[in-house]
C-alpha positions as CSV (number, residue, x, y, z in Angstrom):
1,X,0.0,0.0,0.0
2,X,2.6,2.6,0.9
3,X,4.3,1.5,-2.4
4,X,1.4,2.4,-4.8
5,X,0.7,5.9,-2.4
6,X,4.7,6.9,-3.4
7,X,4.3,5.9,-6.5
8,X,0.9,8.5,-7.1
9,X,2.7,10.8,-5.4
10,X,5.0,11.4,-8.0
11,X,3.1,10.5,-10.7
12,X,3.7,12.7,-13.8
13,X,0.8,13.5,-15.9
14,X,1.2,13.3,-19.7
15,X,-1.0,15.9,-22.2
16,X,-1.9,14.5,-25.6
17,X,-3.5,16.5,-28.2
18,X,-3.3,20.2,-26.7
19,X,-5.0,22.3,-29.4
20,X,-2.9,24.7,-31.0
21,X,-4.7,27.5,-29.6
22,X,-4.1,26.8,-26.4
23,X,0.0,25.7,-26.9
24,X,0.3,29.1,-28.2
25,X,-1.1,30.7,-25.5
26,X,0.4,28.8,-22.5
27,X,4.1,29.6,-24.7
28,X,3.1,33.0,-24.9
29,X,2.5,34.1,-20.9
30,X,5.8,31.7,-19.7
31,X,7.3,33.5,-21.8
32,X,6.1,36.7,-21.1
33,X,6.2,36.0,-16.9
34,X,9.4,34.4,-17.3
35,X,8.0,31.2,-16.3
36,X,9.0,27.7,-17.2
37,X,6.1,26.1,-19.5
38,X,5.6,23.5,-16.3
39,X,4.9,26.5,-13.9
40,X,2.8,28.4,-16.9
41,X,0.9,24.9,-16.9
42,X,0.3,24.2,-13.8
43,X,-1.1,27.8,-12.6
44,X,-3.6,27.8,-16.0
45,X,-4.8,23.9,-14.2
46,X,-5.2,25.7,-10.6
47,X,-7.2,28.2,-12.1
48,X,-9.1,26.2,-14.9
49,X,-10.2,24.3,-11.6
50,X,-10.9,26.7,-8.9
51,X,-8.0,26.1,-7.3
52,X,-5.7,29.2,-7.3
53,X,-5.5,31.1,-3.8
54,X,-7.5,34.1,-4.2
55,X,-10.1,34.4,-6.9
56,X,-8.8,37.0,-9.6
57,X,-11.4,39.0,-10.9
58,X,-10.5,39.0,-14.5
59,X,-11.5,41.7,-16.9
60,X,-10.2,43.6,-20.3
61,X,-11.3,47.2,-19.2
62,X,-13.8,47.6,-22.3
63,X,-16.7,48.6,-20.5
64,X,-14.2,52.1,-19.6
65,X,-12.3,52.5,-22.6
66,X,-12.5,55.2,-24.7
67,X,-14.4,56.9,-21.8
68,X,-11.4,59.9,-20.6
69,X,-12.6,63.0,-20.5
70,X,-10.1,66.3,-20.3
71,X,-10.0,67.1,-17.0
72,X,-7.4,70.5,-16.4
73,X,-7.5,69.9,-13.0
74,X,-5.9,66.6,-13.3
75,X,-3.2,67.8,-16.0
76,X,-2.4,70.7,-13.3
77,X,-1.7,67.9,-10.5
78,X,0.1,65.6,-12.9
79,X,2.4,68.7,-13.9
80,X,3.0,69.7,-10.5
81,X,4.3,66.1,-9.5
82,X,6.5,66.3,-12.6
83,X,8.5,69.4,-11.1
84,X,12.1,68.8,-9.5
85,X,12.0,70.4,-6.4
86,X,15.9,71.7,-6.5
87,X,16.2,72.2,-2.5
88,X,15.6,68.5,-2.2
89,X,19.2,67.2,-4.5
90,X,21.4,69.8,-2.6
């Protein structure tokens, strides 16, 4: 019994038929995050199964894009923050 619960635990799983679409996506964010395709794998199967710490709240923004409006006020702050304030280098 102990022999067959070692051997599941380091059981490697094997992934046949991965459509393209989904290779080129799990290649594209390791390779964007730096991540080995293993760790790129294994966080998409945490999520795809509820699984991953904290729920992220995933969204694309759409529903606010396109929606700036000028706002002077905001420009004047931004500007202000962009000033070097020369007594602070000495």
């Amino acid at each position: 019994m102990q022999a067959a619960l070692a051997y599941n635990a380091c059981m490697q799983y094997t992934l046949r038929n991965i459509p393209k679409q989904i290779d080129a996506e799990v290649r594209r964010r390791a390779h964007e995050e730096c991540k080995s395709m293993n760790r790129a794998l294994l966080e998409a199967l945490a999520r795809g199964v509820g699984l991953q710490g904290e729920a992220q709240r995933q969204r694309d923004l759409g529903d606010i894009a396109g929606t700036w409006k000028k706002d002077p006020a905001f420009d004047q702050a931004i500007a202000e923050q962009d000033k070097v304030d020369e007594a602070l280098w000495k």
